[in-house]
ZAMARGU-4260 file (C-alpha; in steps of 0.2 Angstrom, whole numbers, plus 5000, padded with zeros to 4 digits):
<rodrens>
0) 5155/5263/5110 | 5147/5254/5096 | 5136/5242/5095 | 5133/5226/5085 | 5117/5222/5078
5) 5117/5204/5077 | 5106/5195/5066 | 5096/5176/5064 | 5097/5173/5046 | 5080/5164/5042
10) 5079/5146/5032 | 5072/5151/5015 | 5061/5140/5003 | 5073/5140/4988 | 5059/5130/4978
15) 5057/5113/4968 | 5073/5120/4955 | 5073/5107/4941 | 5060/5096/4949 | 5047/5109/4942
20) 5048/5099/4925 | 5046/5080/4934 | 5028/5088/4937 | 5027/5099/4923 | 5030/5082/4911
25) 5016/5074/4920 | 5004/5086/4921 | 5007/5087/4901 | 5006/5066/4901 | 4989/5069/4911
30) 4981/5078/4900 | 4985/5070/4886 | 4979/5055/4896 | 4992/5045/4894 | 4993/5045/4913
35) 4984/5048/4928 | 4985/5061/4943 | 4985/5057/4962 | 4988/5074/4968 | 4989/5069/4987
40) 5003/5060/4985 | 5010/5071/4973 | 5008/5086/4982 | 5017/5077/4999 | 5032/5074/4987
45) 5034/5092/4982 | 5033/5099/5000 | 5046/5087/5007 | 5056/5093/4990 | 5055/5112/4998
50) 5060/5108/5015 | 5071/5121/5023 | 5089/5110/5028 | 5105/5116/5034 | 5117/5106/5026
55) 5121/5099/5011 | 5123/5082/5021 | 5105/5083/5024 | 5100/5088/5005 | 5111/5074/4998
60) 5101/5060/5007 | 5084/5069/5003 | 5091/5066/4986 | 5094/5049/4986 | 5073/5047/4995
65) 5068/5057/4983 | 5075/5048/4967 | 5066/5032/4969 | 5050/5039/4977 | 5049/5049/4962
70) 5049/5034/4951 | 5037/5025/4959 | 5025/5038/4960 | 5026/5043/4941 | 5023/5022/4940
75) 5007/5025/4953 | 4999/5039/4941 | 5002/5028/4927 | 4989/5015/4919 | 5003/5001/4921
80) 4999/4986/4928 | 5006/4986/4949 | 5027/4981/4950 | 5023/4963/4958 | 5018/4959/4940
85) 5034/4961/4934 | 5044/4953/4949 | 5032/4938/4945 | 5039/4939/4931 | 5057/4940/4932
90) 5062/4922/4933 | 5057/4923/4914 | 5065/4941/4909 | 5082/4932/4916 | 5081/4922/4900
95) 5079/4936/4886 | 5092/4940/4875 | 5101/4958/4883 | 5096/4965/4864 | 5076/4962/4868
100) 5079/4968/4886 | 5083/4987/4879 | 5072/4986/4867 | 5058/4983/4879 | 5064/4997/4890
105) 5066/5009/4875 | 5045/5007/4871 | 5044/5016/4889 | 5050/5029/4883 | 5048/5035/4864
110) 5060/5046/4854 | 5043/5057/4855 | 5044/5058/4873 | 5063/5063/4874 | 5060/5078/4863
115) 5045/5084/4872 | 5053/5082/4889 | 5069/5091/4881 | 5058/5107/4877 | 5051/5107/4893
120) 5068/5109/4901 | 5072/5123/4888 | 5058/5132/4892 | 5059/5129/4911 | 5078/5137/4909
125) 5070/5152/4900 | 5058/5155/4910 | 5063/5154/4927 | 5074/5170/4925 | 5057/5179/4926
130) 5045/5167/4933 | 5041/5159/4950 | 5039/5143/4941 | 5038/5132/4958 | 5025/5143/4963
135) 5015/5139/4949 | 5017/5121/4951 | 5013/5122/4968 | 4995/5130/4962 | 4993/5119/4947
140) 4992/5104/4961 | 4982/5110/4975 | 4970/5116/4959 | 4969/5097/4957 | 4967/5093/4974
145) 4951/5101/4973 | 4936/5088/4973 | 4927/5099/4959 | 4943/5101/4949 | 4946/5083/4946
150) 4948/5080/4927 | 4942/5063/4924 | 4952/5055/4911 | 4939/5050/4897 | 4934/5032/4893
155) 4929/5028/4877 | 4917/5014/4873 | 4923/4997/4866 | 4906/4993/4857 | 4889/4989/4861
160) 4880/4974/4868 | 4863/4968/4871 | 4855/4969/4888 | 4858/4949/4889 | 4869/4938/4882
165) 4861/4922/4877 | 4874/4905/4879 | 4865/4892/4869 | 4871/4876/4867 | 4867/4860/4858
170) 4854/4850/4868 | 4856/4839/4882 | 4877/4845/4879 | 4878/4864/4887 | 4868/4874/4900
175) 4856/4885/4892 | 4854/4898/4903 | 4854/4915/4899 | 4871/4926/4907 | 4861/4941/4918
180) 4868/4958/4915 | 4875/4965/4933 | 4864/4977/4941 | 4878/4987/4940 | 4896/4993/4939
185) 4900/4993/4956 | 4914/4980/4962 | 4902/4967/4972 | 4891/4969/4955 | 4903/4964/4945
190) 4912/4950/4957 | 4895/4942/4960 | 4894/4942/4940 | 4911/4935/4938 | 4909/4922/4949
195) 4891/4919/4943 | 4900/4916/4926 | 4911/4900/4931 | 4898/4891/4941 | 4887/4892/4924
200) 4903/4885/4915 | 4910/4875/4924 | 4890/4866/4920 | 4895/4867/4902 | 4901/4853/4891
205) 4898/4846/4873 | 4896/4828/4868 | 4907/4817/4855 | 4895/4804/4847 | 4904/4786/4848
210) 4896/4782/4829 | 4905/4797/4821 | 4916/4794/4809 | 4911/4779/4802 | 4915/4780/4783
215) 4925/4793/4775 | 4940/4795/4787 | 4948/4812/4788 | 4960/4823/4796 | 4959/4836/4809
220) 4975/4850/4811 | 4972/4864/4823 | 4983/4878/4816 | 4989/4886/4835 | 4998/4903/4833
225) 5005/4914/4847 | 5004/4932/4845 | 4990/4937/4833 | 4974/4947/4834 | 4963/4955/4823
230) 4970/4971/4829 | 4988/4965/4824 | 4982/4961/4806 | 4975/4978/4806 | 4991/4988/4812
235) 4999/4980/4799 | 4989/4983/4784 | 4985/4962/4782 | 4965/4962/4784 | 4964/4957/4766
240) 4976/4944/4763 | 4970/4930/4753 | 4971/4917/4768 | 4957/4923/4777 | 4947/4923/4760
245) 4951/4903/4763 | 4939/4898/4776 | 4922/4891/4776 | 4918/4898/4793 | 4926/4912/4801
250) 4922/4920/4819 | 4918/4938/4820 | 4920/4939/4841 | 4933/4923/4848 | 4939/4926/4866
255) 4954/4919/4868 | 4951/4921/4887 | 4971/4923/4891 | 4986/4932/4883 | 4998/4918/4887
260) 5003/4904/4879 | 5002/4892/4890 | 4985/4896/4896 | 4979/4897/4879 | 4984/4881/4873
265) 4977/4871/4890 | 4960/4882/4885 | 4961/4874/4867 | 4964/4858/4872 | 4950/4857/4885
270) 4938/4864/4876 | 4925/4853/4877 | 4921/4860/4895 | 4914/4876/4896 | 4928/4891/4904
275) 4939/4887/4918 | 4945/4899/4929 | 4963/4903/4926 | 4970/4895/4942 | 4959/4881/4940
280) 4971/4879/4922 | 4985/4870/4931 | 4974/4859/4943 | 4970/4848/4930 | 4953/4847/4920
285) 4937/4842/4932 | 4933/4830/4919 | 4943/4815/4908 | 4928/4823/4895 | 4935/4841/4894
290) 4952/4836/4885 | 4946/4838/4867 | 4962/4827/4859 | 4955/4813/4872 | 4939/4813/4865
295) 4946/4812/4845 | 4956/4797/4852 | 4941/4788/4858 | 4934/4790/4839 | 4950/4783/4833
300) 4961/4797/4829 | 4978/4796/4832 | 4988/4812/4840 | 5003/4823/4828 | 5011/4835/4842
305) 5021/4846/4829 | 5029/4866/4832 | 5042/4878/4825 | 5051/4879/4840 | 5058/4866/4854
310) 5045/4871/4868 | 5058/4870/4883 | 5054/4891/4887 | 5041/4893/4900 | 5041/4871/4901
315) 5029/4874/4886 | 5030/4858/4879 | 5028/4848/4896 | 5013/4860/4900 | 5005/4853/4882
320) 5007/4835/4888 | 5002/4836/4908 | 4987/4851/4907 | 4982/4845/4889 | 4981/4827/4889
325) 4993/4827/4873 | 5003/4808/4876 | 5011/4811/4857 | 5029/4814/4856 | 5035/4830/4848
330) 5039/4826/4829 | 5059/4825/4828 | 5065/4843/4823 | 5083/4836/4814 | 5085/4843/4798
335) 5078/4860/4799 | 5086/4877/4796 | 5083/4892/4808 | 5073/4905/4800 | 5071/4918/4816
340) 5083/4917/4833 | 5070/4919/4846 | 5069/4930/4860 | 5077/4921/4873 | 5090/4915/4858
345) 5082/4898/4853 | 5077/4892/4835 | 5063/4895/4827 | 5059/4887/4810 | 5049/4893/4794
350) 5031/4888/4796 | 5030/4882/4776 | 5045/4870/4778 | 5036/4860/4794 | 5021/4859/4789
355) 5026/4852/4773 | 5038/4841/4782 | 5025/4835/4794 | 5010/4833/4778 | 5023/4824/4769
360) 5026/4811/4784 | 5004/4812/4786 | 5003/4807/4767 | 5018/4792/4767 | 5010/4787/4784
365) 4996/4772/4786 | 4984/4781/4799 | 4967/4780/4797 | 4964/4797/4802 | 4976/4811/4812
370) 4971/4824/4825 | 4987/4837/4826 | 4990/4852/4834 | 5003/4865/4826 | 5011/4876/4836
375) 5022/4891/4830 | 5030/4906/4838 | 5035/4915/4824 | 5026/4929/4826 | 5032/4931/4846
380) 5037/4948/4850 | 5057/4950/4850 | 5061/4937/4837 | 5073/4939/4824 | 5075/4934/4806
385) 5090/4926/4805 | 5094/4931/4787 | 5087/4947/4776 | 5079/4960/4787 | 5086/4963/4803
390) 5070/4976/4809 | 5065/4975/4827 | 5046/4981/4833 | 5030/4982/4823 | 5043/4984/4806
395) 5051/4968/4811 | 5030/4960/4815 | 5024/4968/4800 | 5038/4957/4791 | 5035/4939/4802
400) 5016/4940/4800 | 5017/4941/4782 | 5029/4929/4779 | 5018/4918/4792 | 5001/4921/4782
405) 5010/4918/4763 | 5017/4902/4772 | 5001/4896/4780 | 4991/4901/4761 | 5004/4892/4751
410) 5002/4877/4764 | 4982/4877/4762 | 4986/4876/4741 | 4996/4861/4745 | 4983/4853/4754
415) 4970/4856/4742 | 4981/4850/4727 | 4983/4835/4737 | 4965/4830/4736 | 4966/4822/4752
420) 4952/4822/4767 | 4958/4836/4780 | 4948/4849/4792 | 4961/4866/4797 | 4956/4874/4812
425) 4966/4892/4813 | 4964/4897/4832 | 4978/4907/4840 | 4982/4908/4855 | 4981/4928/4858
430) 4986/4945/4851 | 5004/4953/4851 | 4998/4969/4857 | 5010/4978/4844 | 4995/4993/4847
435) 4998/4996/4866 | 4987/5005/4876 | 4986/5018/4893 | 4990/5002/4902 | 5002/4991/4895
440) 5018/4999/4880 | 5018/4987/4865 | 5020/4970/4865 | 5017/4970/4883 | 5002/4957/4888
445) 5002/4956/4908 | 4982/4960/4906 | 4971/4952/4893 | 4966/4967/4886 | 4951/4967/4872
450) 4963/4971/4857 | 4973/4957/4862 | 4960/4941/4867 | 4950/4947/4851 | 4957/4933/4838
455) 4954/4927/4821 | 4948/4909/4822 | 4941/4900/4806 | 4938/4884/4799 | 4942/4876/4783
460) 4936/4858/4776 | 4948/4851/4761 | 4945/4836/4751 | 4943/4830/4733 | 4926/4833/4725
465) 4920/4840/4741 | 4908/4853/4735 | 4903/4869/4748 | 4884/4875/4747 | 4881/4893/4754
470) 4893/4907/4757 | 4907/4908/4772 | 4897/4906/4787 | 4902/4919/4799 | 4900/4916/4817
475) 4893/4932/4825 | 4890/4930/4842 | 4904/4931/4856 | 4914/4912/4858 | 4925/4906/4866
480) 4932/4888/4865 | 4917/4878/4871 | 4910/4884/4851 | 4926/4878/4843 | 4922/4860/4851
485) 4905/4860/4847 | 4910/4864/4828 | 4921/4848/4828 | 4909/4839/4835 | 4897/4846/4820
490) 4910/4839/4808 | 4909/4824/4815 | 4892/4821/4816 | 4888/4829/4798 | 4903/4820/4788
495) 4903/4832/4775 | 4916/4817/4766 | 4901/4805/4769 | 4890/4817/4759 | 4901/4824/4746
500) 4893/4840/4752 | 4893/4854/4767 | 4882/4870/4771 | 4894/4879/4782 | 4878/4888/4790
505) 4872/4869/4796 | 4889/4867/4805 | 4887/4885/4816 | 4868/4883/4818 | 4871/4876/4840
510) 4886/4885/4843 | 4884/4890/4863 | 4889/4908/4866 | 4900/4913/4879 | 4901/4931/4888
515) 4918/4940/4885 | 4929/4935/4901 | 4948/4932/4900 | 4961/4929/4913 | 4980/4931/4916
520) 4987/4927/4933 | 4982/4942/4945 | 4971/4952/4932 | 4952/4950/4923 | 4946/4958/4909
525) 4924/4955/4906 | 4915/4964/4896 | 4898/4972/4902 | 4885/4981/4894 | 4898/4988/4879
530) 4910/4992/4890 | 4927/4985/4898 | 4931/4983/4914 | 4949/4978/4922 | 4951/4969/4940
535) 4971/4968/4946 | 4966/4961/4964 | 4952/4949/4958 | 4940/4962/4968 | 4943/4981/4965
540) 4937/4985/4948 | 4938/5000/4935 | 4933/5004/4918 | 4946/4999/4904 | 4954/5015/4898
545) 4953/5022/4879 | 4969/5018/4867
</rodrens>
């Protein structure tokens, strides 16, 4: 008689198999530092990817969890801004061309990437015939899960700043006091600061003189440009460009506050109040004395409303009129040739030939003096030149920001030939971000990161015989908008048409400063003792991460 043996055949781990390189490609990403780690959640991924399952059934629907946890976690180790962001903004991406759509899903991932992650599958391949690679994995993340094998991902400082930042202000127009440094880092320090920032603002205005302007009439034309920063002009090799050579005043640290359009522009055009909260931006101004435009009117200026585009994206052009106070139509676009097709496939006209459309019209026209506001989006990430180059990214920006400056520099020759009484104000309205950092890919602008709210923002005075004593006056201190109305109001007061004659030094001698704070929708950027600090919650903060 024989007898059977019978035997239980045991479950075996057959390991993570090619889910070792999803970790492997973010522990390289980690330290390089271009993400983060969390290696709780990590490490519960990886085991419920090595549970023991009888069927096939059973590994198909892990599968198909797995898949999309995955994704989300390598999104929650990233630097990236949280996915509502983007779902808040998907009533906009519906209107993008399907062209700019991949191209903004091909700077996720670069060519870079693809061969690094390629190698990695290679050498998985070769290397599992001889090594317990899951094994290894598995180590590598409880190592991390250690408390005192935490790799903190390293933070570089953005600059240096005094202990105080003093906000001076013309008398009688602005609150003086000084902004007090937090007593620290920690998130109720730096709410309480935040919130201690607005109520001195919102205190904060600058006065129009009613006798200004009482010989010499002259123009005023604020030059509004989206999508460029000093960092910009840097990246593309512009920082010496005869235009910025131009101005009588330039500042050295304009906040732009926002990295938004819209936003932007309400910020410009309420400028003679001191920084609003960004919700506080569609609510209408607390004041009829905030609307800068409203004030030129009451000193008998009459309102130009001019662009490159038609201003329907994003209701752009209504937003100007209702949150700005702007009651002038937009000047009749009939006539013009497309010179880019934007990114949700609308015109976009050359800079060179509006403006000298619209100077023409100013010149042939019998106003006594104009206040105009100049909107272009020529420089908008995923615009295309219609004719000529055909480049996309920072090749295609490198291209548009030239052509933008030459046009703007050939505009100001223009103006000076024509010996006529005009003031230029360049202020635009925030970077492209054609950099990217840790926490947004180029061209992405959810958070108002310091490269992109760090603009260039100068001033220029033209006139026949109108002679310049001094140097360019540079304005060191950190503005904001508050200073750009306080200026005008200098010019006004001053008249250097009057006088025949201007000190630029003069003009920027009660500029008030303001503390670097700008605002998106859902995130805060401020600026602290040299360093950058990021709220996505409007309460939890950290420190903003290195390029």
């Amino acid at each position: 008689m024989t007898m059977t043996r019978s035997s239980h055949s045991s479950q075996q781990v057959k390991g993570l198999g090619w889910w070792n390189v999803y970790f492997i490609a973010k522990f390289a990403l980690y330290f390089q530092g271009t993400i983060g780690f969390h290696p709780l959640e990590n490490v519960a991924l990886a085991l419920f990817l090595l549970l023991p399952l009888r069927s096939r059934l059973l590994e198909s629907v892990r599968l198909i969890v797995a898949l999309p946890a995955a994704a989300w976690l390598l999104h929650y180790d990233s630097f990236l801004p949280p996915l509502d962001r983007l779902w808040g903004q998907m009533n906009q991406l519906m209107h993008f061309e399907w062209s700019y759509l991949f191209e903004l899903a091909g700077r996720f991932v670069s060519f870079q990437t693809l061969l690094g992650l390629f190698a990695v599958c290679i050498g998985y391949h070769l290397l599992n015939r001889f090594l317990r690679i899951s094994v290894l994995v598995m180590a590598a993340m409880l190592f991390f899960s250690l408390p005192t094998s935490q790799i903190a991902p390293v933070i570089a400082d953005q600059g240096t700043s005094e202990n105080t930042t003093p906000i001076t202000g013309p008398a009688g127009n602005a609150n003086t006091t000084a902004a007090k440094v937090p007593a620290g880092t920690d998130d109720t320090s730096l709410n309480q600061y935040v919130s201690e920032f607005f109520s001195r603002e919102a205190k904060r205005q600058v006065l129009f003189d009613d006798s200004s302007v009482q010989t010499a009439p002259f123009d005023i034309l604020f030059l509004s440009i989206c999508s460029v920063a000093w960092d910009d002009i840097s990246i593309a090799g512009l920082e010496d460009h005869p235009l910025f050579k131009e101005f009588d005043i330039l500042f050295d640290q304009f906040n732009a506050a926002t990295s938004y359009s819209g936003p932007a522009v309400i910020r410009l055009l309420r400028a003679s109040c001191g920084q609003e909260n960004h919700s506080q931006l569609f609510a209408g101004a607390p004041s009829e004395q905030c609307y800068l435009f409203e004030n030129l009117k009451q000193l008998g200026f009459e309102e130009n409303l001019v662009m490159n585009h038609d201003g329907v994206f994003d209701n752009f052009l209504e937003l100007i009129q209702t949150e700005g106070n702007v009651t002038a139509d937009l000047m009749p676009q009939t006539g013009f040739s497309p010179y880019q097709k934007s990114f949700d496939g609308a015109p976009i006209y050359r800079d060179k030939e509006v403006l000298n459309h619209w100077w023409q019209q100013r010149q042939q026209a019998g106003n006594d003096k104009v206040v105009a506001l100049y909107n272009t989006i020529s420089l908008h990430d995923g615009n295309r030149i219609i004719h000529g180059n055909q480049s996309t990214g920072l090749i295609s920006y490198k291209l548009r920001l030239k052509s933008l400056l030459d046009d703007l520099y050939a505009f100001f020759q223009s103006l000076e030939q024509s010996g006529r009484n005009i003031v230029v104000v360049l202020v635009p309205e925030h970077g492209a971000g054609m950099k990217g950092d840790r926490m947004q890919i180029t061209g992405m602008r959810e958070i108002p990161s310091p490269s992109i709210v760090h603009t260039p923002v100068g001033l220029r005075v033209f006139g026949k015989n109108i002679v310049r004593t001094g140097e360019t006056a540079r304005v060191s201190s950190p503005s904001s908008y508050l200073a750009l109305s306080q200026l005008i109001a200098n010019v006004l007061e001053q008249n250097p048409y009057q006088r025949g004659s201007f000190d630029p030094a003069s003009l920027i001698s009660n500029l008030p400063s303001t503390p670097v704070v700008a605002q998106n929708e859902g995130s805060t950027v401020i600026k602290v003792q040299g360093k950058n600090y990021v709220t996505l919650d409007g309460s939890n903060w950290s420190e903003y991460p290195a390029k």
